[in-house]
N, C-alpha and C positions, 0 to 999 in steps of 0.2 A: 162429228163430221164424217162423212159417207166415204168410202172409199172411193170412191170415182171422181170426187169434189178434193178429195188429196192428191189423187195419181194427177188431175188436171192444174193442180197448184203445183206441183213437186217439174210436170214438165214445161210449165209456167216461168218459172225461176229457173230452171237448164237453162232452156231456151234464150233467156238473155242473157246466163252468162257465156253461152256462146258465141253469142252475136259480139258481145262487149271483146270477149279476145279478136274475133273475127275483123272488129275495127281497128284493132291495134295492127292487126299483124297487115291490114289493109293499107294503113300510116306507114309501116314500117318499112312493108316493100316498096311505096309511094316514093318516100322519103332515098330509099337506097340507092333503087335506082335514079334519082333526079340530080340526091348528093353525089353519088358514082361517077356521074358522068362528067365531073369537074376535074380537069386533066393534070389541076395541079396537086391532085390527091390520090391517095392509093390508102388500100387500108381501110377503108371506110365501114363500120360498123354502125351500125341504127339499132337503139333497142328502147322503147315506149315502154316507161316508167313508172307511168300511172296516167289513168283516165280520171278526170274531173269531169260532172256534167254542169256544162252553162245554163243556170235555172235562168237567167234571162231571156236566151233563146232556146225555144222549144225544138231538141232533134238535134242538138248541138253539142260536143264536148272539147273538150279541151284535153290536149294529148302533151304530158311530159315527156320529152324527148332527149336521151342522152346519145351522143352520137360523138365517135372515136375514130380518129384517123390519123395519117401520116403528109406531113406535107412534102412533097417527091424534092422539092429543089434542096433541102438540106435537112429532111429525115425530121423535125419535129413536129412531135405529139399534140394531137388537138386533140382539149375531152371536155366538149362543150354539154352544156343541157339548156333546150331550149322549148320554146311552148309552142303547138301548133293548134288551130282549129280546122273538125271539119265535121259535116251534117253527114257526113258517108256517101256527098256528090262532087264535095267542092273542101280544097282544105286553103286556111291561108293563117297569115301570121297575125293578124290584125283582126279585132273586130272593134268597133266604138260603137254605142249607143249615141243617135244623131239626136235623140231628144233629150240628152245632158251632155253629149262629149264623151262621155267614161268610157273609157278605155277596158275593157273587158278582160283584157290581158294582168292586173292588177288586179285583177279575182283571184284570181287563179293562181299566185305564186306560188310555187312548191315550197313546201317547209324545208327547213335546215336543222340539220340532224348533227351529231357532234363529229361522225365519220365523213360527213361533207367536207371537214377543215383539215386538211390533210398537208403537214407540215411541210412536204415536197412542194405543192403548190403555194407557200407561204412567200409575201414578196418582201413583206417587212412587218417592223414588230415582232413580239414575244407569240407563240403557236398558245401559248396558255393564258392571255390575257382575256380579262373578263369580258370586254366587248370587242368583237369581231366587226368587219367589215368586207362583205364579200362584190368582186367586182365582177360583170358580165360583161363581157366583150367577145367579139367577132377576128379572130387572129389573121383572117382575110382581108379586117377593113380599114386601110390604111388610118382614117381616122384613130379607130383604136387603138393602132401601133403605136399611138405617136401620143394617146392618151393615157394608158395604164402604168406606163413609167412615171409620169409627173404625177397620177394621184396616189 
């Protein structure tokens, strides 16, 4: 292989991993400022987790989002992670494929690592039981206030 045909592959591969942080950190400020500006929070940390790319839509990824805040009326911790989409125009929570329904978002679920299950966040049962069960909820959304205690 020629050197000119390496030096053109070598900033070939920069190149995108560039770009690839360039869309995180693009998520990230998106995200800061929009979460930021929610008055019943302070605190508010954004940090993209990991990039998946959506092989069903061309130009599209999927961004893990771990995001850490304080909720101002009585100081509790939120340390949500959640999934966002965007082509680098347009990001949203949702995507479905209209020619089956599927949900897009069920691609994409992040894996669970053994330091995910962290015995502070444990609501019940044994921290060392063989099968786990983890619950995602929104500490915003009345519904799930009112849900995560009964499951």
């Amino acid at each position: 292989m020629s050197l000119t045909l390496k030096l053109l592959l070598s900033a070939i591969l920069l190149n995108s991993f560039l770009y690839a942080d360039k869309s995180a950190e693009k998520i990230e400020d998106f995200l800061q400022e929009t979460i930021g500006e929610n008055p019943n929070l302070e605190n508010v940390d954004i940090d993209v987790v990991d990039t998946i790319k959506v092989e069903q839509m061309d130009g599209w990824n999927a961004y893990i989002v771990n995001i850490d805040a304080l909720i101002k009326k009585d100081k509790r911790k939120i340390k949500q992670k959640m999934i966002w989409f965007s082509n680098g125009k347009i990001i949203t929570k949702e995507l479905t494929l209209m020619s089956s329904n599927e949900s897009l978002t069920d691609l994409v679920k992040p894996s669970f690592k053994d330091s995910d299950y962290k015995k502070e966040n444990l609501i019940y049962g044994n921290a060392n039981a063989k099968h786990k069960v983890a619950i995602f909820s929104d500490p915003l959304c009345p519904y799930c206030r009112t849900f995560v205690p009964k499951a």
